[in-house]
C-alpha positions as a Markdown table, in Angstrom:
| # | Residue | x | y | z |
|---|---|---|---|---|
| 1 | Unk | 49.4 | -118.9 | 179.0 |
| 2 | Unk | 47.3 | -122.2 | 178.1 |
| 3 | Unk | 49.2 | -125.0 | 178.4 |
| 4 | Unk | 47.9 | -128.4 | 176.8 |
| 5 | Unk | 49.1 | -131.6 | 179.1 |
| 6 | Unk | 49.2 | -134.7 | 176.6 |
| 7 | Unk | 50.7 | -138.5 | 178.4 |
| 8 | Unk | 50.9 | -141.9 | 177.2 |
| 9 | Unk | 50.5 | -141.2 | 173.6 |
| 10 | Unk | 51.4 | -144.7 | 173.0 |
| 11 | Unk | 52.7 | -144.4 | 169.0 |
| 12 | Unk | 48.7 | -143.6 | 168.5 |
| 13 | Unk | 49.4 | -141.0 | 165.4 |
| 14 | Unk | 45.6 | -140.5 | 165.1 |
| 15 | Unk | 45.0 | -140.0 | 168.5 |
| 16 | Unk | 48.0 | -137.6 | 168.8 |
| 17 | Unk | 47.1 | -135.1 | 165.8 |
| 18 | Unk | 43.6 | -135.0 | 166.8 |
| 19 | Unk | 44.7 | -133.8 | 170.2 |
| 20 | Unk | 46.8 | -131.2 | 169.1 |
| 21 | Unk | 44.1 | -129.9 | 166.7 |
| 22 | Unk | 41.5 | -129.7 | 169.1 |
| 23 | Unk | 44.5 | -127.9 | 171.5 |
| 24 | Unk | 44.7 | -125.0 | 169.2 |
| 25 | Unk | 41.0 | -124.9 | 168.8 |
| 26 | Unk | 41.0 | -123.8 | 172.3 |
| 27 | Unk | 43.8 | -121.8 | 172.6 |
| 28 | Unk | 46.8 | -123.3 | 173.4 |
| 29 | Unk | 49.8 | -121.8 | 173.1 |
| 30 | Unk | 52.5 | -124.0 | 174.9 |
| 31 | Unk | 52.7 | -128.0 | 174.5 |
| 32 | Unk | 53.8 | -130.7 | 177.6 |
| 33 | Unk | 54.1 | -134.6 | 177.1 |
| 34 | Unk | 54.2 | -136.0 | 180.1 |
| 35 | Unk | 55.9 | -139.2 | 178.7 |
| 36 | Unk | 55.1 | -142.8 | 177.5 |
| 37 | Unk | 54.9 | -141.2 | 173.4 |
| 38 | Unk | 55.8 | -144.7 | 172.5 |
| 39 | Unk | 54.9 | -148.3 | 172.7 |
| 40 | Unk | 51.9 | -150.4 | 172.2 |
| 41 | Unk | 50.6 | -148.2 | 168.9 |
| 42 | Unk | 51.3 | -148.8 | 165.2 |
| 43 | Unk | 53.4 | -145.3 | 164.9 |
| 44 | Unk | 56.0 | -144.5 | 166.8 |
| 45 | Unk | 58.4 | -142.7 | 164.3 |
| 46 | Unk | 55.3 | -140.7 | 163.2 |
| 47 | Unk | 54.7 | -140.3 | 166.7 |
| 48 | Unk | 58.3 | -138.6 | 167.9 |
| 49 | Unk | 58.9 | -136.8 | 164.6 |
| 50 | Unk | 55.5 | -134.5 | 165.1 |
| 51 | Unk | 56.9 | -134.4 | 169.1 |
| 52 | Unk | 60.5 | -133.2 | 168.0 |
| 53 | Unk | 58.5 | -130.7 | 166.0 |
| 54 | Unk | 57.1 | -129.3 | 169.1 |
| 55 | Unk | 59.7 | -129.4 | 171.3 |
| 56 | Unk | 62.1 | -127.5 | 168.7 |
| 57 | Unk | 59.3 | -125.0 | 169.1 |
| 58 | Unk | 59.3 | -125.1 | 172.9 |
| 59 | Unk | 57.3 | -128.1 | 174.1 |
| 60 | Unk | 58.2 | -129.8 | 177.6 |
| 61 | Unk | 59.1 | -133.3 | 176.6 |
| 62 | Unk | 59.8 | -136.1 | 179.7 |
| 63 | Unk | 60.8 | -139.7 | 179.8 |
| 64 | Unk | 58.5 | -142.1 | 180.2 |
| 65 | Unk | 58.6 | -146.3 | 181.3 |
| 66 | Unk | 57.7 | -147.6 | 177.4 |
| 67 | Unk | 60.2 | -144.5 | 176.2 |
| 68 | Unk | 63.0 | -146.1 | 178.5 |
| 69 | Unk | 62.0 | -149.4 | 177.6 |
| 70 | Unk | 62.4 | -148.7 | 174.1 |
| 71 | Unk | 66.1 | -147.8 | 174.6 |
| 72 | Unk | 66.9 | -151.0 | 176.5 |
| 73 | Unk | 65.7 | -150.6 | 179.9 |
| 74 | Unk | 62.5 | -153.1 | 179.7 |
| 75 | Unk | 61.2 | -153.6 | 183.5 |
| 76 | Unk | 60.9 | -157.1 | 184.2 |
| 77 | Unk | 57.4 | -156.6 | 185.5 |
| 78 | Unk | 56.0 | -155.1 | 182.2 |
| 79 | Unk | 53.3 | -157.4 | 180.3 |
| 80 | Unk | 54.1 | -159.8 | 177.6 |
| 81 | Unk | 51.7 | -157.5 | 175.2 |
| 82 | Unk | 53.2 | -154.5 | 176.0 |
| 83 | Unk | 57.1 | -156.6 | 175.9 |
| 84 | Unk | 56.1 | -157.5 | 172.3 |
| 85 | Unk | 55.4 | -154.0 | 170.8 |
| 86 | Unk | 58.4 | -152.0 | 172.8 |
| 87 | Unk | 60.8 | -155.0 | 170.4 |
| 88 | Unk | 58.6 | -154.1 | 167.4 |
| 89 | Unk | 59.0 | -150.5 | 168.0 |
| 90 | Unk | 62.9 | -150.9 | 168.8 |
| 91 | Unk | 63.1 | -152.0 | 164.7 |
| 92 | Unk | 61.1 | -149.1 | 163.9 |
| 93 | Unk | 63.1 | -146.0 | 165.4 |
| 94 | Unk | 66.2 | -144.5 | 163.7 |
| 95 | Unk | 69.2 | -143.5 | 165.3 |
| 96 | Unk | 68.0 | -140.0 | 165.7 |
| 97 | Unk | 64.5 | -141.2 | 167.2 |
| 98 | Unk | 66.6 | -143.0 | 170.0 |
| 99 | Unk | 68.8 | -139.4 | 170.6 |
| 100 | Unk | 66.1 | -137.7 | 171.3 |
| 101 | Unk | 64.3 | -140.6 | 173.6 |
| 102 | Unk | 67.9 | -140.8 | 175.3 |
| 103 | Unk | 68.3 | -136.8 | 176.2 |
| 104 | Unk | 64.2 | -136.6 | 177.7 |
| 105 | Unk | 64.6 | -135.5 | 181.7 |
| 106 | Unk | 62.3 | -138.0 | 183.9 |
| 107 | Unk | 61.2 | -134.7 | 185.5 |
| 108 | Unk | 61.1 | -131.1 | 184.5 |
| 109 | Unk | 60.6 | -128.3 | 187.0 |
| 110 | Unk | 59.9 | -124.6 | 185.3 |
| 111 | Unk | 58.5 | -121.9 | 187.4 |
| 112 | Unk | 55.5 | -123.2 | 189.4 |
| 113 | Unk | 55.2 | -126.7 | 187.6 |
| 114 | Unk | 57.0 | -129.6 | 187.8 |
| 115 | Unk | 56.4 | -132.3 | 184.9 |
| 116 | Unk | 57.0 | -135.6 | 185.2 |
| 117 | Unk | 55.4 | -139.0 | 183.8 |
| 118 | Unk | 55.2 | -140.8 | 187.2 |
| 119 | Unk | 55.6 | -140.1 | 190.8 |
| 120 | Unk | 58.0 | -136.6 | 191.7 |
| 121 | Unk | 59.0 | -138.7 | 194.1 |
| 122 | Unk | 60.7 | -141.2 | 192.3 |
| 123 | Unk | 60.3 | -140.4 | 189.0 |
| 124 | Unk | 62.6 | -143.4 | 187.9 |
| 125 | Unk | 60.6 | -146.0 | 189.7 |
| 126 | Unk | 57.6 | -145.5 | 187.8 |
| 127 | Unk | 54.9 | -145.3 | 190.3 |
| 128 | Unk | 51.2 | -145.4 | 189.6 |
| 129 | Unk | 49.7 | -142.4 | 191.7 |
| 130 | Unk | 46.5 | -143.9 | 191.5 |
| 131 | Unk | 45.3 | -142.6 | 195.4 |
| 132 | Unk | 45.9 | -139.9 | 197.7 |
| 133 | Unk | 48.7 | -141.1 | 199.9 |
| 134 | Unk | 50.6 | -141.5 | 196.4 |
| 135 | Unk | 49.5 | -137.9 | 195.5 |
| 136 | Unk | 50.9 | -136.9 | 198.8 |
| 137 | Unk | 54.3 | -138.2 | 198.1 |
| 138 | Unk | 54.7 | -136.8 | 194.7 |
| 139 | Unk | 53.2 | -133.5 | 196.2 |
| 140 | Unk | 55.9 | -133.6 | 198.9 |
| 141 | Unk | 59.0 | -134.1 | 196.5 |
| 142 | Unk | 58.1 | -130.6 | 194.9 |
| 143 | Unk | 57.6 | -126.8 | 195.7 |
| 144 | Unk | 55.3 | -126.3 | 192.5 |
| 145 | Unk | 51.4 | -125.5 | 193.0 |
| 146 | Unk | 51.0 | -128.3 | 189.8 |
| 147 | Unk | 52.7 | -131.3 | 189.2 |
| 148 | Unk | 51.5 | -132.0 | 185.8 |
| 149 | Unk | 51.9 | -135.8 | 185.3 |
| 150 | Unk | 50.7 | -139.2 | 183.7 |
| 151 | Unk | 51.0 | -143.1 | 183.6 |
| 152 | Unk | 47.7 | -143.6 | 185.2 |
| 153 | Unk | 45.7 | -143.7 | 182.3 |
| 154 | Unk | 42.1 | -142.2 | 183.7 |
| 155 | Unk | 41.6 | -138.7 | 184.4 |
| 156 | Unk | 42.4 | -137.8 | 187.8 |
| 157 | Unk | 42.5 | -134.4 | 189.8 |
| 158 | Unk | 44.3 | -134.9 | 193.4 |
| 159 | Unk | 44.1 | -131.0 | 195.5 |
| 160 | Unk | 45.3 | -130.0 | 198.9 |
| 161 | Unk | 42.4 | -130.2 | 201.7 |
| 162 | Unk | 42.1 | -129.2 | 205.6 |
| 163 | Unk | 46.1 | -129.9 | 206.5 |
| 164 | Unk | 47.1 | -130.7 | 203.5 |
| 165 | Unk | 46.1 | -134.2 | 202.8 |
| 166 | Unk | 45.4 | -134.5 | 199.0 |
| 167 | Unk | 41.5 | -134.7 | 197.9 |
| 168 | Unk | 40.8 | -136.7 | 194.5 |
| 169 | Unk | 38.1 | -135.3 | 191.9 |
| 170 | Unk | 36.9 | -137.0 | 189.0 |
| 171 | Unk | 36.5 | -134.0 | 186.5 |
| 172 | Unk | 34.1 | -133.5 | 184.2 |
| 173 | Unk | 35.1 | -133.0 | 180.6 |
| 174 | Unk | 34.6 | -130.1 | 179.1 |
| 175 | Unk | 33.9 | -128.1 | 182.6 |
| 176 | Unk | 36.7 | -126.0 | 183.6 |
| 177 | Unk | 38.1 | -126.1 | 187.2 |
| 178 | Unk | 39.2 | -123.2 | 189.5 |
| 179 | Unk | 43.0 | -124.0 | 190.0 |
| 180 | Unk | 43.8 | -121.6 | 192.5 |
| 181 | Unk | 47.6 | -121.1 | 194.1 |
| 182 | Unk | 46.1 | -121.0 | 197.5 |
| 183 | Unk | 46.2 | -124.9 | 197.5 |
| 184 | Unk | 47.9 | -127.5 | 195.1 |
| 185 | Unk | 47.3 | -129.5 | 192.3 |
| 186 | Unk | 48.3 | -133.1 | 191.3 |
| 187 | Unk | 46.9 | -133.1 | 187.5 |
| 188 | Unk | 46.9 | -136.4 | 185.6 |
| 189 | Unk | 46.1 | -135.4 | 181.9 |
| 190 | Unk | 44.5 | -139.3 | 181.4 |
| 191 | Unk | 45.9 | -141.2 | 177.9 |
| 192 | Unk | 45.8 | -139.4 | 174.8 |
| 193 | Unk | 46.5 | -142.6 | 172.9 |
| 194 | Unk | 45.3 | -145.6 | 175.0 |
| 195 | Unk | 42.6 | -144.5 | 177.2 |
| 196 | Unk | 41.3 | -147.4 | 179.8 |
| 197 | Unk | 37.9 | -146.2 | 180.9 |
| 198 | Unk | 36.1 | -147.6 | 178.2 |
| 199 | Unk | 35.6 | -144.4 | 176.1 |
| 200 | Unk | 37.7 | -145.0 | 173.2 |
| 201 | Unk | 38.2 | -141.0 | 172.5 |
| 202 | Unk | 41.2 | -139.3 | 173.8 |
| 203 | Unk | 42.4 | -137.5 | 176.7 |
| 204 | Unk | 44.1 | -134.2 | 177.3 |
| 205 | Unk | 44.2 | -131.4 | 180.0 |
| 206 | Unk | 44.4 | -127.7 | 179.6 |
| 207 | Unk | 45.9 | -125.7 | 181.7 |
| 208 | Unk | 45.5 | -121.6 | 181.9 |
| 209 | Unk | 47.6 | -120.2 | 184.5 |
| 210 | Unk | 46.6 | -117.0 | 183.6 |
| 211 | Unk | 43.0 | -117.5 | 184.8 |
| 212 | Unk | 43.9 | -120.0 | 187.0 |
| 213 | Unk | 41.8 | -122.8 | 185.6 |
| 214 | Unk | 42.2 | -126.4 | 184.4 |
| 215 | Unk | 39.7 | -127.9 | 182.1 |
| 216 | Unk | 39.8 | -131.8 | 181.0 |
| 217 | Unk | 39.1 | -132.6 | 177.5 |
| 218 | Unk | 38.2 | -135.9 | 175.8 |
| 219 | Unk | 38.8 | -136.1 | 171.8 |
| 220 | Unk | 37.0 | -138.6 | 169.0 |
| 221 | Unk | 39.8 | -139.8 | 167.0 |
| 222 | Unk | 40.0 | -142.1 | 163.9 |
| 223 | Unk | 40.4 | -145.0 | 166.7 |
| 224 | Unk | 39.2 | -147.6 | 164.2 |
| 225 | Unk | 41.8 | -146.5 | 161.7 |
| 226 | Unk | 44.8 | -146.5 | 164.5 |
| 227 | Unk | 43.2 | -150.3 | 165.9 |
| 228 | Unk | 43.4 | -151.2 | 162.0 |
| 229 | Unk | 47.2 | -149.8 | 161.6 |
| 230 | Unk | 48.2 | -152.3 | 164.9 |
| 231 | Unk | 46.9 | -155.2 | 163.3 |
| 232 | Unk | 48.7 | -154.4 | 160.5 |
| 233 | Unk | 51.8 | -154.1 | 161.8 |
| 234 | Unk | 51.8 | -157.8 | 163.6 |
| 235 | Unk | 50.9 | -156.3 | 167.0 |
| 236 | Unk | 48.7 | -158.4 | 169.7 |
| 237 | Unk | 44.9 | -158.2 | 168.8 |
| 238 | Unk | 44.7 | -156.9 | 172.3 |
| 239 | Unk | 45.8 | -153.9 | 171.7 |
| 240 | Unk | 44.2 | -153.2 | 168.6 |
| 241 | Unk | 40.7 | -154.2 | 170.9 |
| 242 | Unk | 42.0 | -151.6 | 173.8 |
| 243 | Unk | 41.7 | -148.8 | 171.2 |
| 244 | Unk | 38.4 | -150.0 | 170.1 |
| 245 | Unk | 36.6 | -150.1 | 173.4 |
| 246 | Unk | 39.0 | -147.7 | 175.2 |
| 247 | Unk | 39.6 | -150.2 | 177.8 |
């Protein structure tokens, strides 16, 4: 089975559909969102109605910070930018947008995965696993060989090495990687809809268990449409400039 690993779609409509394209392109024959589908972008009804869509047809959906922010529970440490679109997107959901944020799990484990937005091993803490010791803890708080994940918003491979201290690799898009089951696997799928490494197009991650191998993908979107859509809607320039630049 392919399985494509999409996180932090942001309300980035563009970004999102031109993911999911390219996802079928290749193969793909399962969707995960590995949270954060709303908040600083110009869309986020557009955004969770095409996500419903998919999980009706099967999709792994989880919770992620901006999602829980945008039914009430707004982290005092979250930036004034990103405080200003979560209240502009609050106006914008209907009732049955905020059901279906309200029933997403923080963390979903099915067979050998476990999906989550943040850390496994606190998935309601929102931690950045942005170096190994942090890949270690979410590692330990599972049995899976993958924890498919997001919230850092490069793309990140973390694997078991000599006793079992995680390794990170920077993948190269485009190249898959031999995923085997004799070690495991901490896979962040990088931003689909707000990517920070200043290449504007968008991120994804395929995953093939039945080859074993995980290939990173990066899209070109209609990023100058989506930048154009926040400005639009009254959102800080700054985030219109961060889908630009992809920084």
């Amino acid at each position: 089975m392919k399985l494509a690993l999409f996180a932090d779609i942001h309300s980035n409509l563009e970004a999102l559909q031109a993911c999911l394209a390219h996802a079928r392109s290749q193969g793909a024959e399962r969707f995960a969102f590995l949270g954060d589908l709303v908040g600083y972008g110009a869309d986020p009804a557009a955004v969770l109605d095409l996500i419903q869509t998919c999980a009706a047809e099967g999709a792994v959906v989880v919770l992620g910070n901006h999602d829980a922010a945008a039914l009430g529970n707004l982290s005092e440490t979250i930036n004034d930018h990103a405080r200003m679109a979560i209240e502009w997107t609050r106006t914008q959901l209907s009732p049955r947008h905020v059901e279906f944020l309200s029933g997403l799990p923080l963390i979903v484990h099915e067979a050998n995965m476990t999906f989550v937005h943040a850390s496994a091993a606190a998935p309601d803490k929102w931690i950045y696993v942005s170096d190994p010791l942090r890949a270690a803890y979410s590692l330990e708080a599972t049995q899976a060989s993958y924890v498919l994940s997001g919230h850092v918003h490069e793309q990140t491979l973390y694997y078991t090495g000599a006793g079992g201290r995680p390794i990170s690799f920077v993948p190269t898009p485009g190249v898959p990687i031999p995923v085997g089951r004799h070690r495991r696997w901490l896979v962040i799928a990088g931003s689909a809809g707000q990517p920070r490494d200043g290449n504007p197009a968008a991120c994804y991650a395929m995953l093939d268990n039945a080859h074993a191998t995980l290939t990173y993908h990066r899209v070109p979107y209609r990023h100058i449409v989506a930048a154009d859509k926040v400005r639009a809607a009254g959102l800080p320039e700054r985030l219109a400039l961060r889908l630009e630049h992809g920084d």
